[in-house]
N, C-alpha and C positions, 0 to 999 in steps of 0.2 A: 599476560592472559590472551588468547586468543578468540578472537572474535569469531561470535556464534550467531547465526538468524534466530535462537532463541536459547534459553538454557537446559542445559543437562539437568532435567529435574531428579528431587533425590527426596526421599523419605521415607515412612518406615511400614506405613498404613496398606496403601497400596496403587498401582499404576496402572495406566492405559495408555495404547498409543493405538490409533489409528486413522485406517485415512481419509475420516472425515471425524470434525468437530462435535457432530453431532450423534456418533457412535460411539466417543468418545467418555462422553459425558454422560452418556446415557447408560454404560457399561460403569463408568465412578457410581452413579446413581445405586447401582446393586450392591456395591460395596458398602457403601455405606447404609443399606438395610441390612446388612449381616450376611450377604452371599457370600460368595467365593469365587476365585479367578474364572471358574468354570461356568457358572449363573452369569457372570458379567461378560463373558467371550460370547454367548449364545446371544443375549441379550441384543450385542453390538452386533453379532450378525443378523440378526433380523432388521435394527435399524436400517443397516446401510444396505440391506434391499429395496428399501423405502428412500433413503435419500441419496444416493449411489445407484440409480435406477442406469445410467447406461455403463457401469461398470462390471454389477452381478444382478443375481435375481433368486427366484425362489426357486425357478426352473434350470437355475446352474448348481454347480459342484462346488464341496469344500473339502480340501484337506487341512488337516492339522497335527501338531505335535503335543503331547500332553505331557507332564512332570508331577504328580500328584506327593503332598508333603509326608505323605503316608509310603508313598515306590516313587524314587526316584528315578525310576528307569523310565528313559521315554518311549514312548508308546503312540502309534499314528491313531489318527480318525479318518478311516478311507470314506469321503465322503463323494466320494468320483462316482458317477454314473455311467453305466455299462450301454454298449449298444442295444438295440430292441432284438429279439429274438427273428425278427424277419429283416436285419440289415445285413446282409449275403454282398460276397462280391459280386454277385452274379446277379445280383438285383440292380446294383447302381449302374454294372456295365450295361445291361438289358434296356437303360433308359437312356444309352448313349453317353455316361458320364468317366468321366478317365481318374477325376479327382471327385471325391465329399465336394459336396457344394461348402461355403463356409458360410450361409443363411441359410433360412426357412424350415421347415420341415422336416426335409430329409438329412440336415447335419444334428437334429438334437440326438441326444443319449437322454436314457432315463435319468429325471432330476434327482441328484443326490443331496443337495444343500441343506432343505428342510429334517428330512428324516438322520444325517450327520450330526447339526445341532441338539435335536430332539433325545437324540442316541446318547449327547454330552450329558445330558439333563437328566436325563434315567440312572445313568454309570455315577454319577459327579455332583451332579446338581442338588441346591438344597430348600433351591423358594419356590415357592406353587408355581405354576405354568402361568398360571394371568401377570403376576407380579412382573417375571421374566421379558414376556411378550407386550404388554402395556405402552412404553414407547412407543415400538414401532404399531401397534393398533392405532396409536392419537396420532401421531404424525400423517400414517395412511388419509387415517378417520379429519382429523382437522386441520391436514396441509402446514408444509413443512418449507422455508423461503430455499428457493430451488438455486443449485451453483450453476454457473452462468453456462457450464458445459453439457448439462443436460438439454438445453432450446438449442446449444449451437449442433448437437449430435442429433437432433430431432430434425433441426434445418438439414442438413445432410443427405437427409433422405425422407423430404418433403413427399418430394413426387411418389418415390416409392408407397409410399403410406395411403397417399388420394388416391393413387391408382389400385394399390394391388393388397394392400393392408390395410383395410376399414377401418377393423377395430386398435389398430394403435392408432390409426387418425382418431379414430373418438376419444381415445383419453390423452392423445398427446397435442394434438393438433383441436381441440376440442373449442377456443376461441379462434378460429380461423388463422392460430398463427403458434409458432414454439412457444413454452414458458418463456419469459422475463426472465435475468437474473434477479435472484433475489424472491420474486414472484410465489405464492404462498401454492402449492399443489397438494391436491389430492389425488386420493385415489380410493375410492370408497370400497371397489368389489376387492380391492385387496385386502382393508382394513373388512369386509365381511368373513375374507377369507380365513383370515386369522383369527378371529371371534368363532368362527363355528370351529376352527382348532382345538381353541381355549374350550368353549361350550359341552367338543364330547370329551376331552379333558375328565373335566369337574363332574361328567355324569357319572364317572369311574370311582368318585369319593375324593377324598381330601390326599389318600398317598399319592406321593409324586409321583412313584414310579409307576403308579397305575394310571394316572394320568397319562403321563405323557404315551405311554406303551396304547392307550384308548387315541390317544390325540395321533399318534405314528398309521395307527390302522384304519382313521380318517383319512389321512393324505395316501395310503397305498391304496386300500382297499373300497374307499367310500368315496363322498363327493368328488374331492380334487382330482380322484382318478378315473372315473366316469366323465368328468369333465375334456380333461387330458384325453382320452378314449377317442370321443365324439370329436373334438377339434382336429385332434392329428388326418383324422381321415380328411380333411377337407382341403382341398391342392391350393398350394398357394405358390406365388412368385420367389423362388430363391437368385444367390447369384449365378446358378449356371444361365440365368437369363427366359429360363420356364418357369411353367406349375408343376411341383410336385404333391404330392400328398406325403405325408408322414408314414413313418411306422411304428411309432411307441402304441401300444395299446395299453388295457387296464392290465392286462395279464402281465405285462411288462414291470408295470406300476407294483403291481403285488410280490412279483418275482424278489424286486430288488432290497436290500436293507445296507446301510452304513456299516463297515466293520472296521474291527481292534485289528492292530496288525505290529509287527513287532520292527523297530525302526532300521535303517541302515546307519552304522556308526563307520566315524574315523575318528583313533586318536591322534591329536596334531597339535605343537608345541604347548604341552601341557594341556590341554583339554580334548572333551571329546564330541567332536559335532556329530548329529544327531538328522537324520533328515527321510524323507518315503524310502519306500523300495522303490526298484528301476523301473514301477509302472508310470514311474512319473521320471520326472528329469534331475532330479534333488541329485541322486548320485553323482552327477556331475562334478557340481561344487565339490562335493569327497575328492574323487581325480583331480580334478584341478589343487587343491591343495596339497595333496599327495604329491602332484607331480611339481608342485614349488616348491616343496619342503626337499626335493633332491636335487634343488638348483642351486642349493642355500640357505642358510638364517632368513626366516621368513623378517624378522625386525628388520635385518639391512637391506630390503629394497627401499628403495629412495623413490613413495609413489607420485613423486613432483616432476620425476625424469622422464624423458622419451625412453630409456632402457625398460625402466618398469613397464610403459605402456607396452611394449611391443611383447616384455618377456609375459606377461600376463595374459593379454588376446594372441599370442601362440599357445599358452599353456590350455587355453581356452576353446582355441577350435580343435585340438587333436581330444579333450575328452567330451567335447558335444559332435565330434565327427565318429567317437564311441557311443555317442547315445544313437546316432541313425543308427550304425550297425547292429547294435547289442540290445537297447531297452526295448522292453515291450510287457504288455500284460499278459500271464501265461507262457510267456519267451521263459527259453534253456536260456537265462541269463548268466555267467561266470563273473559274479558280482567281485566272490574271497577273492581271483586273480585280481580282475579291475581297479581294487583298491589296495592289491596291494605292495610293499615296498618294489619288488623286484621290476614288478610290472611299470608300477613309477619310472621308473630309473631308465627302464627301455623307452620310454615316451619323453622323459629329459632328454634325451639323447637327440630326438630328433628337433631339441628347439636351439634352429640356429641365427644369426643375425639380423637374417632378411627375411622379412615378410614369407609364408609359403601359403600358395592360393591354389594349395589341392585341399580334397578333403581327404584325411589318412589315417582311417578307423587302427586301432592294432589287430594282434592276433592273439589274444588271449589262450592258452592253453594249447596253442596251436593251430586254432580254428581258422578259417576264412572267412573273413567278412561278407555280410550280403547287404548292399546299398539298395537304397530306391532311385529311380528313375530321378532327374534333378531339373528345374527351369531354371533362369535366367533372372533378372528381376523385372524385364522390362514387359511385365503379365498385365493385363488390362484388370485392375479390380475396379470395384464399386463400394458405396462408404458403408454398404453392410459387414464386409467382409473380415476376415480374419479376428484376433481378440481384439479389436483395433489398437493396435501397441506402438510401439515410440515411430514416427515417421522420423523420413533422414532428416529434418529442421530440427527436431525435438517435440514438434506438436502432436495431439494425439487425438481421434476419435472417439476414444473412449480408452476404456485398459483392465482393470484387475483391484480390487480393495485387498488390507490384511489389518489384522486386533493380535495384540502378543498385550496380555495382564500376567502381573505377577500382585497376588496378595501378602497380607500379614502372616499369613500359615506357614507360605513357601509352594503353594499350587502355581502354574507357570503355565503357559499354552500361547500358542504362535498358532494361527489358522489362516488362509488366503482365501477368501470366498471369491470368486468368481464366474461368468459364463451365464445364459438367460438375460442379458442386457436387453434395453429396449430395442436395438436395432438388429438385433440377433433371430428375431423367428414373431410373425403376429401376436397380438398380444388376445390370447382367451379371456374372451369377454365376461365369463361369469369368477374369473378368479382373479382376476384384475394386472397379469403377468404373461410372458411369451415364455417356450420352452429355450433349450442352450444351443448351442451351436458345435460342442466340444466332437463332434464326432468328424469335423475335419481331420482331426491329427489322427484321422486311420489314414495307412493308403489302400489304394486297390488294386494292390499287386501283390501277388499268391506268396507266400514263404518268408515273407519279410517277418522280423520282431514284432515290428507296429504293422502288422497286416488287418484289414478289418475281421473282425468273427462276430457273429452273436453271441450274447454276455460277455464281451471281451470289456475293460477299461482302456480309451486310449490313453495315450502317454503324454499323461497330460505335462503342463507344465508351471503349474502352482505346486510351488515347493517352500512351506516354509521351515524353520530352523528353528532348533534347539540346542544350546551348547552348556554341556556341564560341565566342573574340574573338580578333581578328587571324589567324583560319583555324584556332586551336587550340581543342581541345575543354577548354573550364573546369566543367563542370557537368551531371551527370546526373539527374534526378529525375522526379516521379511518383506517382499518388495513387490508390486504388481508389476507389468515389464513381458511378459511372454516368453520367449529366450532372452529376453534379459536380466530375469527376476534375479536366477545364480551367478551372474557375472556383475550383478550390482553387488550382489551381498558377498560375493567374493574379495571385493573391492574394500567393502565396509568391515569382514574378518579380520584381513590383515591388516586395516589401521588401528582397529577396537583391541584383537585378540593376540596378534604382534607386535604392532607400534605403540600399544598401549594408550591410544588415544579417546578420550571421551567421548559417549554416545552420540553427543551432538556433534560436536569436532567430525568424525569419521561419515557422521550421516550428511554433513552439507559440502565435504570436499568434494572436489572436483570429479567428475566419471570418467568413465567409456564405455563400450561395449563393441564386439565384433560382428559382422553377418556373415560371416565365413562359411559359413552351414544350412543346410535346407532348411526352412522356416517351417515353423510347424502349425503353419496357419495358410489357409486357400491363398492365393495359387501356389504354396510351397517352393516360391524362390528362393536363390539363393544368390548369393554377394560374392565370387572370390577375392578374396584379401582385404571385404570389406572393413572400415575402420568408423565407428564413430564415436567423437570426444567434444568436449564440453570444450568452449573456446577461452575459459579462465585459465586451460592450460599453458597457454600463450604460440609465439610462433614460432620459437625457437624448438619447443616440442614437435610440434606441426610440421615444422622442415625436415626433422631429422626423422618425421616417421614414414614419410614421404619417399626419401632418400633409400629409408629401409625397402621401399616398396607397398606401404600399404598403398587401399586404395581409400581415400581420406574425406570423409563428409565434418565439418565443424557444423559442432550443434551449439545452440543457443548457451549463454552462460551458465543458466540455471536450466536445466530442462530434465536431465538423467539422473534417474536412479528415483524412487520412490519410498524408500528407507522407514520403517516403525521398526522400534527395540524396546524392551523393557530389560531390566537387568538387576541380579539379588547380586548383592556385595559381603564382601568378608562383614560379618557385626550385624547382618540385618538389614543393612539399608536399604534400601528399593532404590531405582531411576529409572528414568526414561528421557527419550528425547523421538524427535516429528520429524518427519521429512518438510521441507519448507517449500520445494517445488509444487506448482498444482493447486498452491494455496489452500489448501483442502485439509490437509494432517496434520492431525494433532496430538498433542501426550498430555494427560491430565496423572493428575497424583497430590498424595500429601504424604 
């Protein structure tokens, strides 16, 4: 038997994993009132708005994958927010800026996260909106024992707060010092926030869908976005080291809604994954398996070896040095080449021994590549900046949550909520939350895929998974991470989905990841030949990747990779399993 940090739970009822305990449990809690995977996914993201305060927010974005027992075709929830209709190239250079700041004001996009879930609820959902949202109201409303990473990400950026961010000093800083771990927090304007939700809800009557459709036209059209309005105008300190003022307005607020969207598939050794279109980064993981699947039996890599490491982050930087090139929102993307065999086969071709620390887009169709502009890594940030995502030690700022339920029906959903953290943008004193920051991953260079536009989506990169075989949905999962989220779960495929190895087994092996590529977070450095791996690989690995030429950071034993899955089995059974790093995630089920 191989030893596991916890077990591959399995039953018939229903599962949850996510990455916190406490959205975890709160999402079982629906189940067992008669919801469904969908009631219990929405549920768990509102929690962990509330107790994952510097990971997401209500003022960031969620995508998700959906499998309904009824269509088992999967189907996205675009709940990405678009830029404000006044965010121009021509505005950011006019203020002297060459890059998105990646704090304050001028890097949010309109919040999509709320009105995404709310979307879930309307299309899916089956219990009143108060039942739904009741968690996260009481924890807001009567404080919830805080994980120890929220005070240390609050310490971080102390001074920022006293100096230049009042009101997130008033609710984070509000005893003259960060939360305590452990420490019971509140947050009352938020739990108001979500009662007057609930309140115009219920004025609409007892249908759901009129509810919620009443509660969605609160958050665009009414309070929270007269709120939103008023704030954004007011300049505040970002990381270009000024005051900016915002540009989301109401008008923005009203513009925007969450939409259906039909998913990007690959079939790949027996099954068929399932992930966004290329407004996000999801297609990646597609190419990268694509492009292993023409190196060989995806079963016979051996991912204990320095061979696997190396053929994996090569496989890796040539289809995310395809995402600079090619993804974008509204981008002439050439997805059917990208993903497919031939195209593979030409990108195998170029993975050879050694290490390569160019970045080498292809030419799909013919076409020529158009790059951005690229740093170095050695860019002066500050600890507001980027999603805060894995440092070279393995520690982290903060990062990204995700919930993947599978019920007794056979309904399935993988969602990553993310962006609006507490250290992402001031926090609006009458809604108890800061806006996102996501509007970094534009650039501000004319022609590019990811070029900024109004109403554009950036490319983002919350990507999570759904995998079916024989048309049925087997597997949900998903990782916080940044550009690491697809090269975690890449990792976790081929041991689950090739090597045939157990939820857990697959989720506490050992990682890595590459920086080989321009980060998709302020200052958008990048790493050539970067390499980071988990140091349980040992050092005989370490030598020989060395030798190959990478350029080699050892991360902590436990540090990489942030893993939640849930998964339906031949007969019905349900499981799940937690990622055990972060000490945070968890899988509940019966």
């Amino acid at each position: 038997m191989t030893f596991t940090t916890r077990p591959t739970l399995r039953g018939t009822f229903g599962m949850v994993s996510s990455t916190h305990w406490l959205a975890s449990q709160s999402a079982m809690r629906i189940l067992e009132l008669g919801g469904n995977a969908f009631d219990a996914a929405a549920c768990a993201g509102f929690v962990l708005h509330v107790v994952e305060p510097h990971l997401n927010g209500p003022g960031g974005e969620v995508p998700a994958i959906v499998a309904t027992a009824d269509d088992p075709t999967p189907r996205v929830l675009a709940g990405q927010g678009v830029a404000p209709a006044g965010a121009t190239i021509e505005h950011y250079r006019s203020l002297g800026l060459s890059l998105v700041p990646g704090s304050g004001p001028l890097a949010a996009t309109v919040p999509g996260a709320v009105d995404a879930w709310l979307l879930l609820l309307r299309d899916h959902g089956t219990l009143p909106l108060r039942t739904v949202l009741e968690p996260a109201i009481d924890y807001a409303r009567n404080g919830h024992p805080v994980v120890a990473r929220v005070g240390d990400t609050v310490e971080t950026v102390r001074e920022l707060f006293t100096e230049h961010w009042p009101t997130s000093a008033a609710l984070w800083l509000a005893n003259g010092r960060p939360p305590a771990p452990n420490e019971l927090v509140k947050n009352p304007a938020y739990a108001d926030t979500l009662e007057r939700l609930v309140t115009s809800g219920e004025e609409a009557g007892t249908d759901l869908v009129a509810q919620v459709e009443r509660a969605r036209l609160a958050w665009r059209e009414g309070f929270v976005a007269e709120a939103v309005d008023a704030f954004s105008k007011l300049p505040h300190r970002d990381s270009s080291g000024e005051d900016h003022a915002g540009l989301i307005t109401g008008a923005d607020m009203a513009a925007f809604t969450a939409t259906w969207e039909d998913a990007a598939t690959l079939d790949w050794h027996g099954h068929t994954v399932a992930k966004t279109g290329p407004w996000g980064q999801g297609p990646a993981l597609l190419q990268s398996l694509a492009v292993l699947a023409e190196l060989g039996d995806p079963a016979d890599l051996d991912l204990t070896s320095a061979d696997a490491v190396h053929t994996t982050v090569e496989v890796m930087k040539l289809s995310y040095a395809d995402r600079e090139a090619w993804y974008g929102d509204g981008a002439d993307v050439p997805l059917k080449t990208l993903l497919s065999p031939a195209y593979a086969a030409e990108r195998a071709a170029l993975v050879g021994p050694d290490a390569s620390l160019e970045l080498r887009p292809g030419m799909p169709d013919g076409r020529k590549p158009l790059l951005p502009s690229v740093t170095t890594s050695d860019a002066t940030v500050d600890a507001t900046v980027g999603e805060p995502t894995v440092a070279p030690d393995g520690g982290t700022r903060g990062d990204t949550c995700h919930v993947d339920v599978v019920d007794r029906w056979g309904n399935v959903i993988s969602a990553t909520p993310s962006g609006g953290w507490l250290q992402s943008s001031p926090v609006i004193p009458s809604l108890g939350f800061p806006l996102g920051s996501r509007a970094q991953m534009f650039w501000l260079e004319e022609g590019l895929a990811s070029s900024l536009a109004p109403g554009k989506r950036p490319r983002t990169t919350l990507t999570p998974t759904l995998v079916l075989r024989d048309g049925v949905p087997v597997l949900a999962c998903g990782s916080p991470g940044g550009d690491q989220q697809d090269q975690w779960q890449l990792l976790f495929l081929l041991r689950h989905l090739a090597g045939g190895q157990e939820l857990q087994v697959a989720i506490d092996a050992p990682a890595w990841h590459t920086t080989g590529f321009p980060s998709s977070f302020y200052p958008r450095a990048t790493e050539p030949g970067g390499l980071v791996l988990e140091t349980r690989l040992g050092a005989a690995v370490r030598d020989e990747l060395v030798r190959r030429g990478h350029v080699l950071t050892e991360s902590d034993a436990w540090s990489l990779g942030r893993l939640c899955a849930v998964g339906r089995e031949p007969g019905g059974v349900l499981s799940a399993g937690a990622n055990p790093r972060g000490m945070q995630g968890y899988a509940v089920g019966r």
